[in-house]
CHARMM-style PDB file with segment names, atoms N, HN, CA, C and O in Angstrom:
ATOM      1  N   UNK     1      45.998  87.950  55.861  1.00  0.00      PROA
ATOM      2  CA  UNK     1      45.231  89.089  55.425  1.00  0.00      PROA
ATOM      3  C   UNK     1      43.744  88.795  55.633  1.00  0.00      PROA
ATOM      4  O   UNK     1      43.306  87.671  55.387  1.00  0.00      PROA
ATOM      5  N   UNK     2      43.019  89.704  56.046  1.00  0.00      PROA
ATOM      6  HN  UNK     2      43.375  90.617  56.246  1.00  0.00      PROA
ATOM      7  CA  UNK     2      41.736  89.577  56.563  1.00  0.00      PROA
ATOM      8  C   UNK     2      40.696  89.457  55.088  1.00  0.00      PROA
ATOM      9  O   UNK     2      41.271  90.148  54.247  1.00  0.00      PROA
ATOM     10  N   UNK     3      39.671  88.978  54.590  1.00  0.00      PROA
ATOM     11  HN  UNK     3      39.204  88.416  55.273  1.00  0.00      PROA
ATOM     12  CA  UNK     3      39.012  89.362  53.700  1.00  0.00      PROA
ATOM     13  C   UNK     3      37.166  89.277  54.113  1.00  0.00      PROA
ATOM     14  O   UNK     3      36.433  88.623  54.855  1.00  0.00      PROA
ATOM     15  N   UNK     4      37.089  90.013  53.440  1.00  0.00      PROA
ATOM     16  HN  UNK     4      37.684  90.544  52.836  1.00  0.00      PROA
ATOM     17  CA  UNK     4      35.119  90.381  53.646  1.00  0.00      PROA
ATOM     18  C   UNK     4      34.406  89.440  52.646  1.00  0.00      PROA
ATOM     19  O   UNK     4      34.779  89.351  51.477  1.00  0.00      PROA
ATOM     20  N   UNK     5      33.938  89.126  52.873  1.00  0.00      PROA
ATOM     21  HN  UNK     5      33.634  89.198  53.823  1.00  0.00      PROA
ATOM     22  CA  UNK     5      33.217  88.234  51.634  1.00  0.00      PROA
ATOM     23  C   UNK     5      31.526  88.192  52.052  1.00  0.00      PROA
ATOM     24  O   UNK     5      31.081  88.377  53.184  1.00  0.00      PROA
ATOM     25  N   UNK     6      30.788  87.920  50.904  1.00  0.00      PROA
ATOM     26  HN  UNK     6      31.150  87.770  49.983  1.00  0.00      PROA
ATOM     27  CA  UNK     6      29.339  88.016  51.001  1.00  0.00      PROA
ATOM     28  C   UNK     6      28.671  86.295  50.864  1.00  0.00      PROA
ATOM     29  O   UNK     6      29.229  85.635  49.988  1.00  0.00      PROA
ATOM     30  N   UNK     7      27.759  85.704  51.505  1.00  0.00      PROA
ATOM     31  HN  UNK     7      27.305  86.241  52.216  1.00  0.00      PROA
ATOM     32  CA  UNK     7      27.418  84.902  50.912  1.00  0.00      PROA
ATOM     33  C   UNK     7      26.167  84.671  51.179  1.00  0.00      PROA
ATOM     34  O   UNK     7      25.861  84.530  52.363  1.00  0.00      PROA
ATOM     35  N   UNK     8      25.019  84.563  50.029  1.00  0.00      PROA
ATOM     36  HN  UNK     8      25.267  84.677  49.067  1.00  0.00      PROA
ATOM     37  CA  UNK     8      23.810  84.432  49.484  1.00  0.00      PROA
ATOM     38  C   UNK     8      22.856  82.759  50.274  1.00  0.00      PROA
ATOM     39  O   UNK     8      23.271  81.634  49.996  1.00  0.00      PROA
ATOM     40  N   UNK     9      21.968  82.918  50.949  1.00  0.00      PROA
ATOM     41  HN  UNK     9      21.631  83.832  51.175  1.00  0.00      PROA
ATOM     42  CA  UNK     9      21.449  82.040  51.519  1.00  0.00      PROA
ATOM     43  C   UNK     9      20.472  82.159  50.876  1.00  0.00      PROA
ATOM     44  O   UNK     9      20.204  83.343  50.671  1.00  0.00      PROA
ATOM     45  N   UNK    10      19.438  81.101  50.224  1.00  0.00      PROA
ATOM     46  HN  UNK    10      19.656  80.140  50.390  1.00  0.00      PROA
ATOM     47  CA  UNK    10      18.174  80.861  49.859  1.00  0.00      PROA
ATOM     48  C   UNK    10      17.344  79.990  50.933  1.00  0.00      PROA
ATOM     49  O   UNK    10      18.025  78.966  50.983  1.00  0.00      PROA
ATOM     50  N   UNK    11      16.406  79.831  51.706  1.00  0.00      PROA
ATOM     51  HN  UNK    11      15.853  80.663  51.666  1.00  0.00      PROA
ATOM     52  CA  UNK    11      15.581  79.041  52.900  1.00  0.00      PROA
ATOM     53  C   UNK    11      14.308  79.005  52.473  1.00  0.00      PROA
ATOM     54  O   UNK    11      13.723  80.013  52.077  1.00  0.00      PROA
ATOM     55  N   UNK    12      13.750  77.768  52.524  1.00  0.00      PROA
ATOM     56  HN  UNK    12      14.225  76.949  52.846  1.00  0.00      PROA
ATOM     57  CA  UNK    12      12.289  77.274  52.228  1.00  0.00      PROA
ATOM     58  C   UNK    12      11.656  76.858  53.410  1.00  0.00      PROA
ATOM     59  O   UNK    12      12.483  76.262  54.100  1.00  0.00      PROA
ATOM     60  N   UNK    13      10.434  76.915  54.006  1.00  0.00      PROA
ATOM     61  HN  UNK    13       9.763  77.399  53.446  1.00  0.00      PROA
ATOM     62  CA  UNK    13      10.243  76.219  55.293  1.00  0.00      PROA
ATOM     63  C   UNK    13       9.198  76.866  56.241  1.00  0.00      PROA
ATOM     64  O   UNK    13       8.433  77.371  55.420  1.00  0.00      PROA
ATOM     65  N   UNK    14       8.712  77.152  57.430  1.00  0.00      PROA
ATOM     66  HN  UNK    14       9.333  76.742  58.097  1.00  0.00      PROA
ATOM     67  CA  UNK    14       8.282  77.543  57.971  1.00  0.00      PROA
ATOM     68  C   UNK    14       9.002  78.609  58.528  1.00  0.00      PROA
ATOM     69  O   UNK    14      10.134  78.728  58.060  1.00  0.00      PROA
ATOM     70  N   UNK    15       8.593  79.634  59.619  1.00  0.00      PROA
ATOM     71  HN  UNK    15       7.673  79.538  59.998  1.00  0.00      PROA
ATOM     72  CA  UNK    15       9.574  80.350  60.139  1.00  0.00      PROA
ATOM     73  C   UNK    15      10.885  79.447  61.114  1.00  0.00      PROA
ATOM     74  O   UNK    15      12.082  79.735  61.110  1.00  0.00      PROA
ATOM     75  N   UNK    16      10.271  78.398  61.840  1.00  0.00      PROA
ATOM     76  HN  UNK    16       9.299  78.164  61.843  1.00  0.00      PROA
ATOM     77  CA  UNK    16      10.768  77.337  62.665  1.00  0.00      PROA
ATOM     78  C   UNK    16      12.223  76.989  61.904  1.00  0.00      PROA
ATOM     79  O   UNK    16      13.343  77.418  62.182  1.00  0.00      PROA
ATOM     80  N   UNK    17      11.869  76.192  60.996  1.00  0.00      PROA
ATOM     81  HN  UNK    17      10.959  75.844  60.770  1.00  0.00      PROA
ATOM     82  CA  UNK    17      12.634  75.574  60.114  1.00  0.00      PROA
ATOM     83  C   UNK    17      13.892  76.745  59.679  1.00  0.00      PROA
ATOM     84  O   UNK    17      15.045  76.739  60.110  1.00  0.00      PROA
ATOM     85  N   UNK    18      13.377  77.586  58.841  1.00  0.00      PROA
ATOM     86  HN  UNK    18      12.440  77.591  58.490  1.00  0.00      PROA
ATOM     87  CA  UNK    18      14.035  78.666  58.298  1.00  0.00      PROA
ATOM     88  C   UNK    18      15.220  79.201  59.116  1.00  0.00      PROA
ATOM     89  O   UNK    18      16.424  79.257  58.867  1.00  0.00      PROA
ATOM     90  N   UNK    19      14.437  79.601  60.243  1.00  0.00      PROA
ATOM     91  HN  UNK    19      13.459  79.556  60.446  1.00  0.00      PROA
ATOM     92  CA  UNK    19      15.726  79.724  61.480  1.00  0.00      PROA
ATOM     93  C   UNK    19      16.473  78.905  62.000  1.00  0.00      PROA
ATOM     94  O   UNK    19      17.344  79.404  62.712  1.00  0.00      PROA
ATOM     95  N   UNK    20      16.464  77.542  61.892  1.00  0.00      PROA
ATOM     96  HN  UNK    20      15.757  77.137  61.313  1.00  0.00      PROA
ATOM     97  CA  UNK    20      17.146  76.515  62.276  1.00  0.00      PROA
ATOM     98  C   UNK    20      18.172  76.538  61.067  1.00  0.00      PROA
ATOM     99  O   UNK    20      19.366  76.483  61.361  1.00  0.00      PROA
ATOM    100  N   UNK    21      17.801  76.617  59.704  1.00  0.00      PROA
ATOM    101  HN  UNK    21      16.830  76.662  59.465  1.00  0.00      PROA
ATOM    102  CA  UNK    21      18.943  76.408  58.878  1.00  0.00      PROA
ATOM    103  C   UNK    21      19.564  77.355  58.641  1.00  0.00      PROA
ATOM    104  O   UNK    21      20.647  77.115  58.108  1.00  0.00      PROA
ATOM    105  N   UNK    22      19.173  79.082  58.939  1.00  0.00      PROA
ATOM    106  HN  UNK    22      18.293  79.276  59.372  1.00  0.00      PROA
ATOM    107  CA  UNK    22      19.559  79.965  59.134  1.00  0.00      PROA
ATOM    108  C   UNK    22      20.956  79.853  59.897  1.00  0.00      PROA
ATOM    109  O   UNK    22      22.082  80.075  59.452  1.00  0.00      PROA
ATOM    110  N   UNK    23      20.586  79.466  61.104  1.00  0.00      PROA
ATOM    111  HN  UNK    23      19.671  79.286  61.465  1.00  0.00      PROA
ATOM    112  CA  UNK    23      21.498  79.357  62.150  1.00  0.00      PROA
ATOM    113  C   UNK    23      22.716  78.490  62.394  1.00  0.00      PROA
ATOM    114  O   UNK    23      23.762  78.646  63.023  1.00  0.00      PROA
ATOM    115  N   UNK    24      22.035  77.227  61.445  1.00  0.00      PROA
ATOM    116  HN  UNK    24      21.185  77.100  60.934  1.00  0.00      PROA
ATOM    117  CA  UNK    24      23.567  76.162  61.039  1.00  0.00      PROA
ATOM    118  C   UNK    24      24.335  76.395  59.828  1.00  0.00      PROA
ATOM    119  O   UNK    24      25.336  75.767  59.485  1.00  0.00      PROA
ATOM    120  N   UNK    25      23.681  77.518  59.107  1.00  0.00      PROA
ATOM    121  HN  UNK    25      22.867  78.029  59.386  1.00  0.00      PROA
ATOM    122  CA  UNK    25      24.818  78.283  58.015  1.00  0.00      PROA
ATOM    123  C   UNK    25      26.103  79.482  58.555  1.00  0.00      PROA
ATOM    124  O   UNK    25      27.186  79.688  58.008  1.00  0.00      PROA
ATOM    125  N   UNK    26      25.489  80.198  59.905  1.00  0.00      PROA
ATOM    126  HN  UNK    26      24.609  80.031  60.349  1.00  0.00      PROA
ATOM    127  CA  UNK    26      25.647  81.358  60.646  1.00  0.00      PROA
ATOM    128  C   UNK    26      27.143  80.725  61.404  1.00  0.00      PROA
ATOM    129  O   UNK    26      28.279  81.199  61.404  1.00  0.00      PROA
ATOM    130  N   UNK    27      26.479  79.196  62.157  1.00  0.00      PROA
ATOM    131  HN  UNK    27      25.556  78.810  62.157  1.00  0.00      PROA
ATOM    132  CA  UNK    27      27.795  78.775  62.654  1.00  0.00      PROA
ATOM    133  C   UNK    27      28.659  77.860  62.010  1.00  0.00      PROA
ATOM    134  O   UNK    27      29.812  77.669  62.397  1.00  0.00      PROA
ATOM    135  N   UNK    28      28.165  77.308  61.075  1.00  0.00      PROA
ATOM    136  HN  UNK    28      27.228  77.463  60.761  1.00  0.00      PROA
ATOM    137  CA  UNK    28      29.650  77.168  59.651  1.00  0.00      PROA
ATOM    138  C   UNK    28      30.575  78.149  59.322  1.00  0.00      PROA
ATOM    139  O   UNK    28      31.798  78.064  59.216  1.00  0.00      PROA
ATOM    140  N   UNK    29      29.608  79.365  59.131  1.00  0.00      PROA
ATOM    141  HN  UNK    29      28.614  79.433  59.216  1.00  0.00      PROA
ATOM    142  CA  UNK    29      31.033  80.159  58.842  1.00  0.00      PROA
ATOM    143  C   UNK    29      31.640  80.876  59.887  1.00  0.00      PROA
ATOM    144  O   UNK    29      32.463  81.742  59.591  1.00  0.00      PROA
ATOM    145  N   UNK    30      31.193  80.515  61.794  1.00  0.00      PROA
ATOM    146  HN  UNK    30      30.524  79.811  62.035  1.00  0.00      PROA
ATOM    147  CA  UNK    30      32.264  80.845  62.921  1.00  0.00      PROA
ATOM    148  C   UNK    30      33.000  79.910  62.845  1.00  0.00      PROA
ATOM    149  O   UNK    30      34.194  80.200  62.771  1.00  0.00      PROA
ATOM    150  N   UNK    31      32.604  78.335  62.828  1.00  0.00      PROA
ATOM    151  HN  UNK    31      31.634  78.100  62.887  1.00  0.00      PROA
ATOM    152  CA  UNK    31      33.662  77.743  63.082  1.00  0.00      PROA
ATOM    153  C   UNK    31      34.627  77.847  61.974  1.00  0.00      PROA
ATOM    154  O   UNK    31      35.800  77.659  62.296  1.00  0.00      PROA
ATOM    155  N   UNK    32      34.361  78.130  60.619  1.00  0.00      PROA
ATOM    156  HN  UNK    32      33.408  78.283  60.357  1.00  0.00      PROA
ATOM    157  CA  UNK    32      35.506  78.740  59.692  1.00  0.00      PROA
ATOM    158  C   UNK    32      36.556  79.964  60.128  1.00  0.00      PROA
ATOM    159  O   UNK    32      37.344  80.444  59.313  1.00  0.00      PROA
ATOM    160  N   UNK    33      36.494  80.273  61.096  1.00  0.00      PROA
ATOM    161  HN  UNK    33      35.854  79.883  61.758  1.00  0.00      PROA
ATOM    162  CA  UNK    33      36.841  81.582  61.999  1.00  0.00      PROA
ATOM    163  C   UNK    33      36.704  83.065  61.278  1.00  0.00      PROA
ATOM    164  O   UNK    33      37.610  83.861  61.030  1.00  0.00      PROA
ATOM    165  N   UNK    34      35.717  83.148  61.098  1.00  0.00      PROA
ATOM    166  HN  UNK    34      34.981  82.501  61.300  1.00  0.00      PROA
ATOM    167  CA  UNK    34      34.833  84.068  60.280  1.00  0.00      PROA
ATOM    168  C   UNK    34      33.999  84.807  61.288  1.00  0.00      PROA
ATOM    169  O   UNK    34      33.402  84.128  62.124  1.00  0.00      PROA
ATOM    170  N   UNK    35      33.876  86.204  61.315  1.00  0.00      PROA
ATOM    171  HN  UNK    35      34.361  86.755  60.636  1.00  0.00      PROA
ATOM    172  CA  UNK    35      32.968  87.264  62.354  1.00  0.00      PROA
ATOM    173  C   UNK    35      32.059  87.589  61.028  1.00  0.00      PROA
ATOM    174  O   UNK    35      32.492  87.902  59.919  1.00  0.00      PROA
ATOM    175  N   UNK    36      30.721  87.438  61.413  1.00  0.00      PROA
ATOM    176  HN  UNK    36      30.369  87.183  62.314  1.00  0.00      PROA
ATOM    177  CA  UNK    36      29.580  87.956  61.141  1.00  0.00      PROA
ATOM    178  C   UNK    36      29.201  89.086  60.520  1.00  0.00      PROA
ATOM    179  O   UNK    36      28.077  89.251  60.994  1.00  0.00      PROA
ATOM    180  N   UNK    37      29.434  90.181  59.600  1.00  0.00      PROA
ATOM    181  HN  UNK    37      30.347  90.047  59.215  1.00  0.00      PROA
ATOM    182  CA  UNK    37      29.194  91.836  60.002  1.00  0.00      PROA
ATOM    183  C   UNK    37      28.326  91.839  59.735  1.00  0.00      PROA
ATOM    184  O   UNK    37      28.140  92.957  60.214  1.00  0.00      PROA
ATOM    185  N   UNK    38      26.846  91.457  59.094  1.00  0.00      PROA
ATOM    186  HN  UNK    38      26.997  90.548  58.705  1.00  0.00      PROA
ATOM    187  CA  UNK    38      25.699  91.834  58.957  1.00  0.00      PROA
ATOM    188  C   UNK    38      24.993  90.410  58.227  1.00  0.00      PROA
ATOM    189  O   UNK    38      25.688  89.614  57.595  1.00  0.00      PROA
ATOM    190  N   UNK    39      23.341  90.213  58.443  1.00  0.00      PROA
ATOM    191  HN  UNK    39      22.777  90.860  58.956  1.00  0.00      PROA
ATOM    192  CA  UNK    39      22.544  89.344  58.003  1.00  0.00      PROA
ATOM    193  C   UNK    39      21.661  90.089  57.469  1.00  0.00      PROA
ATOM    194  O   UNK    39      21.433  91.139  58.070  1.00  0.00      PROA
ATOM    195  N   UNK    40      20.970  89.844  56.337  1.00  0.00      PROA
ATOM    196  HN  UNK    40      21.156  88.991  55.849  1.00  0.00      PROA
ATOM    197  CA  UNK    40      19.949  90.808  56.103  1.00  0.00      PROA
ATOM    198  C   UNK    40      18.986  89.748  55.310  1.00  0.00      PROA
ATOM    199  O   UNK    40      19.453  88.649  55.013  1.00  0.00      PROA
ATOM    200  N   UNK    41      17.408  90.143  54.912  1.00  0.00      PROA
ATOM    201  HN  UNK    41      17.028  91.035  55.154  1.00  0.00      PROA
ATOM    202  CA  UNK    41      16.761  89.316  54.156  1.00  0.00      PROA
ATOM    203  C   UNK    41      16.897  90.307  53.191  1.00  0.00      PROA
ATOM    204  O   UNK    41      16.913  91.479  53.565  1.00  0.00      PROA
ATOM    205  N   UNK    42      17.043  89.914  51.487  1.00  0.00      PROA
ATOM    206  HN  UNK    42      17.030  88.961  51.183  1.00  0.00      PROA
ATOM    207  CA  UNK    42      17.264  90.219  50.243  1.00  0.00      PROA
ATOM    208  C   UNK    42      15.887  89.937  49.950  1.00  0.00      PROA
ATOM    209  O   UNK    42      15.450  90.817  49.209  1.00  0.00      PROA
ATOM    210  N   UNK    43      14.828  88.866  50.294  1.00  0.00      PROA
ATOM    211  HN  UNK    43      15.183  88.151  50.896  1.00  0.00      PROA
ATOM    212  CA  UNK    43      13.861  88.741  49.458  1.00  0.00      PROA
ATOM    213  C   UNK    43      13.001  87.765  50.313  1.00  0.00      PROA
ATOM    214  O   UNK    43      13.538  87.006  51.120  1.00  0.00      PROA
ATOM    215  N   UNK    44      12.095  87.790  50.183  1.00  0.00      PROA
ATOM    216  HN  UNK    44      11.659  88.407  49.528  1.00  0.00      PROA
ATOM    217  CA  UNK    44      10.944  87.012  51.431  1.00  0.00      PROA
ATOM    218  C   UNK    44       9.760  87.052  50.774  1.00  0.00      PROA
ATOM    219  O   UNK    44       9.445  88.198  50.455  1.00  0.00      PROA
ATOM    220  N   UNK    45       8.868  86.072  50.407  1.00  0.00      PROA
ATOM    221  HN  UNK    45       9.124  85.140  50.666  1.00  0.00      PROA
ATOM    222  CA  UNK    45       7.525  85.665  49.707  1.00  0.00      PROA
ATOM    223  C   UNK    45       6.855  84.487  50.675  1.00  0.00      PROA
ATOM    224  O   UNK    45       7.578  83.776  51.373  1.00  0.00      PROA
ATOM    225  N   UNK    46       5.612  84.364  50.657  1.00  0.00      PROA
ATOM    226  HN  UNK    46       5.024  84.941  50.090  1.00  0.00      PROA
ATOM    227  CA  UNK    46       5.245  83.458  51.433  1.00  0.00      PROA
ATOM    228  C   UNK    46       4.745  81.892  50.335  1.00  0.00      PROA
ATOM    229  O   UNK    46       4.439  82.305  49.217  1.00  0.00      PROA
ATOM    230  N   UNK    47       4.662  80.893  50.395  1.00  0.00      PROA
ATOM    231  HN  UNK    47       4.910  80.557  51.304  1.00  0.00      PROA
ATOM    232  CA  UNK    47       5.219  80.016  50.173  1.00  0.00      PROA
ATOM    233  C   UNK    47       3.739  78.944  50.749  1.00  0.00      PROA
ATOM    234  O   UNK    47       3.642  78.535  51.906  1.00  0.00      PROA
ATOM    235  N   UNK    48       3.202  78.794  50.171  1.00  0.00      PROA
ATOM    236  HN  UNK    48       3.281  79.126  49.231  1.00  0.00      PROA
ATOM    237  CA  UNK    48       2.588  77.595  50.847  1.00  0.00      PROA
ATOM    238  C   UNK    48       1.205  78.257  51.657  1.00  0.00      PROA
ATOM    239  O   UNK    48       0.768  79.405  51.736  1.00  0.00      PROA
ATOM    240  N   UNK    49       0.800  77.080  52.152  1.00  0.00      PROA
ATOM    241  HN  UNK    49       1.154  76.147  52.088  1.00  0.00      PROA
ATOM    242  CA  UNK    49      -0.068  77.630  53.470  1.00  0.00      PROA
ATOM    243  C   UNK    49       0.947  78.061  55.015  1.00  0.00      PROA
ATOM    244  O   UNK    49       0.601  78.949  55.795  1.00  0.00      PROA
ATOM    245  N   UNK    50       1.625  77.604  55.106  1.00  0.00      PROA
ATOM    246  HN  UNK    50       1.906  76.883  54.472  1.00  0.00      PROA
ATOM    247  CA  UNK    50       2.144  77.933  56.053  1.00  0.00      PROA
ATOM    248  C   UNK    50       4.179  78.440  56.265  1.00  0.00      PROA
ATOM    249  O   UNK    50       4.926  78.858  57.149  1.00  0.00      PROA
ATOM    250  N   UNK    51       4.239  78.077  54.961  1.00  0.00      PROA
ATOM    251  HN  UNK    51       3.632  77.737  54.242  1.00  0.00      PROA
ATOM    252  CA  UNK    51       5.680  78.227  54.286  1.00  0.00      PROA
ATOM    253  C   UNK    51       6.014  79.937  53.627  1.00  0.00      PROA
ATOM    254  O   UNK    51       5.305  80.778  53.073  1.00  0.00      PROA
ATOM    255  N   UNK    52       7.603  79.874  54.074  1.00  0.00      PROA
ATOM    256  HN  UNK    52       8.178  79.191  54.524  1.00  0.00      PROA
ATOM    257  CA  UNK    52       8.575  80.991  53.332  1.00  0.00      PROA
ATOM    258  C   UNK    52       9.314  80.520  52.456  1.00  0.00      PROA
ATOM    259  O   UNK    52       9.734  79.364  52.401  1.00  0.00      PROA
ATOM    260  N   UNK    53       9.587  81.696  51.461  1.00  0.00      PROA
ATOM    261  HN  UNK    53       9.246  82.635  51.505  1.00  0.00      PROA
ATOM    262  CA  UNK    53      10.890  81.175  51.045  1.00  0.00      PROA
ATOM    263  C   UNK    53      11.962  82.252  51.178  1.00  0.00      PROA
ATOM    264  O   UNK    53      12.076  82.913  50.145  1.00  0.00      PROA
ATOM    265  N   UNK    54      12.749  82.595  52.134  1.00  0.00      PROA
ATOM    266  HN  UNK    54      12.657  82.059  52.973  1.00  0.00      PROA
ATOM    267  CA  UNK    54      13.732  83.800  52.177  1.00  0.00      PROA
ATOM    268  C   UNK    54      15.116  83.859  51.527  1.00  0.00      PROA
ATOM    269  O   UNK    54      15.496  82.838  50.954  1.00  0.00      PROA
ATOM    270  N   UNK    55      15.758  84.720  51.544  1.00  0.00      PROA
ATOM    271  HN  UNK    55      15.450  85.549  52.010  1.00  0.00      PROA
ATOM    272  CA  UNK    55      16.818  84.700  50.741  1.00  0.00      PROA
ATOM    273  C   UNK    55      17.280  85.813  51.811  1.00  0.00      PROA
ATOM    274  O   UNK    55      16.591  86.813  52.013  1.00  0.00      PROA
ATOM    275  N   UNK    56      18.728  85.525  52.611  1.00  0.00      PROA
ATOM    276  HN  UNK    56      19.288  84.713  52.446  1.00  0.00      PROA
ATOM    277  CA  UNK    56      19.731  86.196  53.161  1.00  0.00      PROA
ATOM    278  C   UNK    56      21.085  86.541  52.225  1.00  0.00      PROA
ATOM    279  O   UNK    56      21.789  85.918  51.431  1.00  0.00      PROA
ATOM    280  N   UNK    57      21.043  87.735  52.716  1.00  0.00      PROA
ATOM    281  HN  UNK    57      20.471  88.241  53.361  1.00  0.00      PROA
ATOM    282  CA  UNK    57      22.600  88.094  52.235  1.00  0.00      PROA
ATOM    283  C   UNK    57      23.755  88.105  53.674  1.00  0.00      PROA
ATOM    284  O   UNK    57      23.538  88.769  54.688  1.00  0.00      PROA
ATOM    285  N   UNK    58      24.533  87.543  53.542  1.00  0.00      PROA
ATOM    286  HN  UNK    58      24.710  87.004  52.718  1.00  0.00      PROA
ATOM    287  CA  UNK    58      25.657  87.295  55.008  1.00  0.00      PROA
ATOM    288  C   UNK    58      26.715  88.147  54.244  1.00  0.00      PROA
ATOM    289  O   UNK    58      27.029  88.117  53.054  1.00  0.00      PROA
ATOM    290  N   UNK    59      27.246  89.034  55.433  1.00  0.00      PROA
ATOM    291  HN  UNK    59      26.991  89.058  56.400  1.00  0.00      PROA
ATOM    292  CA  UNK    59      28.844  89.433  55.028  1.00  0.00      PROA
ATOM    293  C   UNK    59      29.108  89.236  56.297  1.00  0.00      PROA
ATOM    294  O   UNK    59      28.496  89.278  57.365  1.00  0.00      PROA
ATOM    295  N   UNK    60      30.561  88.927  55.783  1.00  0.00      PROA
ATOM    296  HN  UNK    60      31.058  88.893  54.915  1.00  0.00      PROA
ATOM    297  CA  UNK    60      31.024  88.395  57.256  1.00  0.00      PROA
ATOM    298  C   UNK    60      32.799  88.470  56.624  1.00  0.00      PROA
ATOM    299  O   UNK    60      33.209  88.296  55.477  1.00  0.00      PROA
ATOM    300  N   UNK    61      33.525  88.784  57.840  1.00  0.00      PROA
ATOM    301  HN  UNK    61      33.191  88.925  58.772  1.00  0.00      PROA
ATOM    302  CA  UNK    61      35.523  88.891  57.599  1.00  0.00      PROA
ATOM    303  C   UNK    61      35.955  88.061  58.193  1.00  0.00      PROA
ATOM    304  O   UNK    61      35.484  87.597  59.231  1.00  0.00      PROA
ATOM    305  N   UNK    62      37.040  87.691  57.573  1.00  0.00      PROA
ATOM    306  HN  UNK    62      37.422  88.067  56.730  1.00  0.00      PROA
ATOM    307  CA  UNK    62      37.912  87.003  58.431  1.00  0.00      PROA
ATOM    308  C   UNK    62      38.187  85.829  57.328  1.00  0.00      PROA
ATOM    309  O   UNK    62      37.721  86.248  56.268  1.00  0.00      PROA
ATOM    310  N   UNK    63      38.764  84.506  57.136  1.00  0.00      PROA
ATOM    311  HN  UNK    63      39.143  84.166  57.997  1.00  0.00      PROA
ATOM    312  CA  UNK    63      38.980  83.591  55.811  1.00  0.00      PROA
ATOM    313  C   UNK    63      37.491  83.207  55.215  1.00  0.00      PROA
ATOM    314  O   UNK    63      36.326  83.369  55.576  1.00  0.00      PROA
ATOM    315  N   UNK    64      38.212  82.581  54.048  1.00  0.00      PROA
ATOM    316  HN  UNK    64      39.158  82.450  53.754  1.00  0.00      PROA
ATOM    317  CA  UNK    64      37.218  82.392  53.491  1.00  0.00      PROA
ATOM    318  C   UNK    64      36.297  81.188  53.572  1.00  0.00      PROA
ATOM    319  O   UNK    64      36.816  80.072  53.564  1.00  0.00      PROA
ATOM    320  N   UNK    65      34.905  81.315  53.654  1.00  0.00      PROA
ATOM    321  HN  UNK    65      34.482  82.222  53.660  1.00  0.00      PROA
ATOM    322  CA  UNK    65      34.296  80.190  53.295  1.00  0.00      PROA
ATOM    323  C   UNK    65      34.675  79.307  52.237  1.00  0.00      PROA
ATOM    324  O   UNK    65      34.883  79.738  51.103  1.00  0.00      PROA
ATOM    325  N   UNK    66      34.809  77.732  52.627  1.00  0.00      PROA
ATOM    326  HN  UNK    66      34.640  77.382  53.548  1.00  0.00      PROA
ATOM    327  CA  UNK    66      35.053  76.849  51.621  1.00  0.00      PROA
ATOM    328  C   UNK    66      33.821  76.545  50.716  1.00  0.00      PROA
ATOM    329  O   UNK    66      32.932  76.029  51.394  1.00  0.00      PROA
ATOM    330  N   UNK    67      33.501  76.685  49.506  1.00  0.00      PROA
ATOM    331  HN  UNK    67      34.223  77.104  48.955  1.00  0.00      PROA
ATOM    332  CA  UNK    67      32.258  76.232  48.784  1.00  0.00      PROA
ATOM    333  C   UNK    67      32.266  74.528  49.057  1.00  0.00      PROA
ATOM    334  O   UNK    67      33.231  73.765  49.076  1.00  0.00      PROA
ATOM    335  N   UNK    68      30.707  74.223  49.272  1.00  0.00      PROA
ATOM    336  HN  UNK    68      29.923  74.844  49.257  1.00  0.00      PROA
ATOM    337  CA  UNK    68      30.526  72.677  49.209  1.00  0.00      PROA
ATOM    338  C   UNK    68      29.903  72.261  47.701  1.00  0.00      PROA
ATOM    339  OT1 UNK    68      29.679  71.081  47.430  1.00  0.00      PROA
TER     340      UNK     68
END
């Protein structure tokens, strides 16, 4: 059975950074065999002199992410 599930990303960092850990959360949950349906930012403040801190919301189908 297919299920949808949401999961909440918090990122601190530069834009550089941010997208790098962005992107190794994105393909944790393909190689979980999980499709993507939407990324969105929930919340974005700037952080520093040169720092973010964002917060993504992921939904994505297919099994479930294992919590670490």
């Amino acid at each position: 059975m297919e299920k949808v599930g949401a999961l909440v990303v918090d990122l601190e960092g530069n834009t550089h950074e941010i997208t790098e850990k962005l992107n190794e959360v994105l393909e944790g949950i393909y190689e979980e065999g999980n499709e993507i349906v939407d990324v969105k930012v929930t919340y974005a403040k700037e952080h520093g002199i040169d720092g973010f801190v964002i917060v993504y919301t992921i939904i994505y189908k297919g099994r479930e992410v294992p919590e670490e």
